[in-house]
N, C-alpha and C positions, 0 to 999 in steps of 0.2 A: 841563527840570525847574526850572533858576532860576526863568526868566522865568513859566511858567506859576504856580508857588508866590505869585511876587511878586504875582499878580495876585489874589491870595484874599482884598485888602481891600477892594478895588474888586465883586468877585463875590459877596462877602455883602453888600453896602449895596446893589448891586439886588435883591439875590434879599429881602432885608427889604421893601423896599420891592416889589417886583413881587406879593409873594405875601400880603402881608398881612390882602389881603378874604377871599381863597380861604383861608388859614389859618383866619381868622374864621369862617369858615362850615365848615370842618370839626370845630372846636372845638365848635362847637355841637349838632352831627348827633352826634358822640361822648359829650358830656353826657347826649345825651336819648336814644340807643342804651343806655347804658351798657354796653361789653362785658365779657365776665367774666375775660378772660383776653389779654395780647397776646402773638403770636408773630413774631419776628422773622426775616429769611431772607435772606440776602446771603453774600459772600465775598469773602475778601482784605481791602481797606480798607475797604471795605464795612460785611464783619461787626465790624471796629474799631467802625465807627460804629454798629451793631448794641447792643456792648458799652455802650456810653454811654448810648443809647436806653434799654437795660432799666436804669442804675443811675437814669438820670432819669426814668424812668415808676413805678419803683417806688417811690424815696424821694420822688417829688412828688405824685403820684396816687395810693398804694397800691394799686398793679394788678398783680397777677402777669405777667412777663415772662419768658417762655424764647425761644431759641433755636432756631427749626428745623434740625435734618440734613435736608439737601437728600437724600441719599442713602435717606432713607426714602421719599421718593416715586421718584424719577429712577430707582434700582437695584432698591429691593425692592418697590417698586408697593404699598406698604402704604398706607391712607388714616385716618390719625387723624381721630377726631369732634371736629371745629373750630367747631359752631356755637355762638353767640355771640360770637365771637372775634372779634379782630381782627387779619391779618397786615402787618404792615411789613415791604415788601418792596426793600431799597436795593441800589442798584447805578448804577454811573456810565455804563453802557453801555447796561441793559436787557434784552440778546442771551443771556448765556449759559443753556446749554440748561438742566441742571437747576434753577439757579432759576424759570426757565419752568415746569418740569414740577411742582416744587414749589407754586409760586403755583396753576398750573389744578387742581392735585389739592385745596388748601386751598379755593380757591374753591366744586368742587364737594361737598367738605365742610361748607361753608355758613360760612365764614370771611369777613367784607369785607376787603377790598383796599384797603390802601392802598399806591400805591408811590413812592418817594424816588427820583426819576430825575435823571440830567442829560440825558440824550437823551430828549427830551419824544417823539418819534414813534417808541419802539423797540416791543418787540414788551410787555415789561412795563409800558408807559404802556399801552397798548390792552388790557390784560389787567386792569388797576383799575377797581376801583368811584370810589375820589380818586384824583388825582394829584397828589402836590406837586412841581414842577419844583426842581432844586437851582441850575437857571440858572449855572452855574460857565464858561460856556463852553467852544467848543472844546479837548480836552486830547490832545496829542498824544503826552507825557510817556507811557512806560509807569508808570512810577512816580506812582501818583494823587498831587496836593497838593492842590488849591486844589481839586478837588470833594472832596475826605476832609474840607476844614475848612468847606464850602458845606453836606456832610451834616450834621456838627455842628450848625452853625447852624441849618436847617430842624429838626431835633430838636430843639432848645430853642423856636423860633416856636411847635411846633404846641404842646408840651408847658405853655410857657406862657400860650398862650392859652385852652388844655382846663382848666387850672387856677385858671386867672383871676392868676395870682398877676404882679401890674404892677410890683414891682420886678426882677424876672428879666426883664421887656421890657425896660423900662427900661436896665437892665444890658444887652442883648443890642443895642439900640441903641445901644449906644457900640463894640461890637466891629469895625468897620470902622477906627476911627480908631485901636481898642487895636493889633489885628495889623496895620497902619500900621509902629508904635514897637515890637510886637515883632519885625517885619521884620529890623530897623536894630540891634537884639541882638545883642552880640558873643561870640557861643559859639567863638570861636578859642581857651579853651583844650583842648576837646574834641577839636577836629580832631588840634593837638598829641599831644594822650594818646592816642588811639585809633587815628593815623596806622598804627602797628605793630601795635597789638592784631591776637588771633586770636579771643577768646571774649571774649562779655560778656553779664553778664546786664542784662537793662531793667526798673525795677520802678515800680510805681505801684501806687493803691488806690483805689478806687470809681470815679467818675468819671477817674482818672487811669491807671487801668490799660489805657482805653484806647488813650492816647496810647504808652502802654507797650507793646501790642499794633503800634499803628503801627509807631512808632519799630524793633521789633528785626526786622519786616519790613524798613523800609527798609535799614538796616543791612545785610541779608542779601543785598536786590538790587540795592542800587545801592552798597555796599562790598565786594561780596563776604567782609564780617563775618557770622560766627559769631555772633546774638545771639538771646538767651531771654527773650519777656516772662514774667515771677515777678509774682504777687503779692505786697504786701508783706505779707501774715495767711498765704502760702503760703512764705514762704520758709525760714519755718522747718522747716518738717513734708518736708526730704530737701536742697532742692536749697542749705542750706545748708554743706553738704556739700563743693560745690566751693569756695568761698570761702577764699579763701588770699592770703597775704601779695600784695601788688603786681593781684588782683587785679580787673581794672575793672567798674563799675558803673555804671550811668546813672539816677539816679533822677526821677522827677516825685510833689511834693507839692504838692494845688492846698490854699489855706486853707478847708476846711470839717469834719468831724469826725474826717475821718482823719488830718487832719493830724499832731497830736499823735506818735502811734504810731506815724507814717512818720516822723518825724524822730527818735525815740527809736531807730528801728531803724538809721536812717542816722548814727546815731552812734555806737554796737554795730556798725557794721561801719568805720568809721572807726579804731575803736580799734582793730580786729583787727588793721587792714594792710594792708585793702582801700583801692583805687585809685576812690575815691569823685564824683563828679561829679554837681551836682544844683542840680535848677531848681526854685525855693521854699522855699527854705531857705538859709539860712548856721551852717556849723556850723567847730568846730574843724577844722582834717584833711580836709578835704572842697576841692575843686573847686566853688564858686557859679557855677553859671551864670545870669548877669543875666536877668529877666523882669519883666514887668506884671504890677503888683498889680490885683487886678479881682476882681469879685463870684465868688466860688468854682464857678460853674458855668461860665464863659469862660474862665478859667485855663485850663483845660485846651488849648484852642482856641489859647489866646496860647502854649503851649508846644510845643503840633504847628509853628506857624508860623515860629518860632526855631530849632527842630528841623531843617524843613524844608531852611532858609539852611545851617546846621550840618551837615546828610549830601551835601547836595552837595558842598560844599567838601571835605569827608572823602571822596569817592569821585574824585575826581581828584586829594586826595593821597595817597591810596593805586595811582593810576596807573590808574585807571576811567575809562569812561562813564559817567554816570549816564543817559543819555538810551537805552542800547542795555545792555540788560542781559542776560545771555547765556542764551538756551533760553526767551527770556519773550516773551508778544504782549499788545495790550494788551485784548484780548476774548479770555478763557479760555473757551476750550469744552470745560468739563467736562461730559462726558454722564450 
């Protein structure tokens, strides 16, 4: 897991560089398509990077973006009317079955195929109309890293060049050398705090709630931590509820409009008595965890990668493998 993670700066300055005509030219067939609708379909980290997909296709493109349940095709053989549409279908593997069965069902729906692979010859690259490679290389890690932040990436190439919008390139070409220096982040007071923890929640907002989503996975399989990604607009409406004195928390605020709000709330729980730790901020009472300032659509990216460095060390001082995580394979075959 280190080492594979480590490699996630090197693995998006090719995959920018590798895919860049091929973006180009899907950018374009989606301009002059226009679809009415996008549907996303993946699992595990996958659907993290899912999560991102729809906050960046909606607030950059004004395109409605949901979520496929896999289980409505794969279990109830049901076939929603997908024509115009477009499915995004991500996964590091390609192989697992109900994504498969989801994608041939959307397809013969009349959905285009686009899929976000790292195994460019699996059975989901052959099932697209596009292919975007995530190029992250071989990953042996059960614990995805460097393809979760390789998916990112390619979700911002294709989304910025559908837009036309040149400073989010711009910006997105610098992220090899940013997750470089957020590598080299020293989140050791985390590991400290959370060494003991039993429960934590993970929170984030928009674009950051996906890293939010990652993060309380990892936590769960490579610490054997108890952790919940929350919304920070959800935390109040119940699971504010647990929050109590000594209580930990992990927050991520990337600088773009949610910012504000998450740090008003990360200081409402600061004063509570809550056991605060957070990446994007500095507040009284709180845990800073050091990060890259950067164009608020990469933040996120720079804080999975710091993350990344941070749960490893956390699952060997909690007395883990991270590399052997128990009852886990790295191709889920869920049917």
């Amino acid at each position: 897991m280190f080492r594979e993670a480590a490699q996630a700066p090197a693995a998006v300055r090719r995959q920018l560089h590798t895919n860049a005509a091929r973006v180009a030219r899907l950018a374009e067939r989606l301009r002059q398509a226009a679809p009415r609708a996008i549907v996303t379909c993946a699992r595990g980290s996958s659907d993290h990077a899912a999560t991102f997909a729809r906050y960046l296709i909606e607030t950059r493109l004004g395109l409605l973006t949901s979520s496929a349940a896999p289980s409505v095709s794969s279990v109830y053989e049901a076939a929603p009317d997908l024509a115009g549409m477009v499915m995004l279908a991500i996964s590091q593997s390609g192989a697992s079955p109900d994504l498969l069965a989801t994608v041939s069902s959307a397809r013969a729906a009349g959905a285009r195929i686009i899929a976000l692979v790292n195994a460019e010859n699996s059975p989901l690259a052959q099932l697209a109309d596009d292919l975007i490679p995530v190029l992250a290389g071989v990953e042996r890690s059960v614990a995805a890293t460097k393809s979760y932040i390789a998916s990112l990436s390619a979700i911002v190439q294709l989304v910025a060049s559908w837009s036309g919008d040149e400073a989010l390139s711009a910006a997105l070409a610098q992220a090899p050398d940013l997750l470089a220096r957020a590598w080299q982040r020293d989140w050791s007071a985390a590991v400290t705090r959370l060494s003991t923890a039993s429960d934590l929640y993970v929170i984030g907002r928009g674009l950051g709630l996906a890293i939010a989503q990652e993060a309380a996975l990892k936590f769960k399989e490579t610490c054997g931590l108890h952790a919940e990604a929350v919304s920070a607009a959800e935390l109040r409406h119940g699971p504010m509820a647990l929050v109590r004195a000594g209580f930990p928390l992990l927050i991520f605020t990337q600088h773009d409009e949610s910012h504000a709000g998450v740090v008003q709330l990360t200081g409402e729980l600061a004063a509570a008595g809550a056991d605060v730790l957070v990446a994007g901020a500095s507040l009284a009472h709180t845990i800073a965890l050091p990060s890259e300032a950067a164009h608020p659509v990469i933040e996120p990216l720079l804080f999975a990668q710091s993350f990344y460095r941070m749960a490893n060390a956390l699952s060997l001082a909690r007395g883990r493998n991270p590399d052997q995580p128990p009852h886990l394979n790295k191709v889920t075959e869920t049917l």
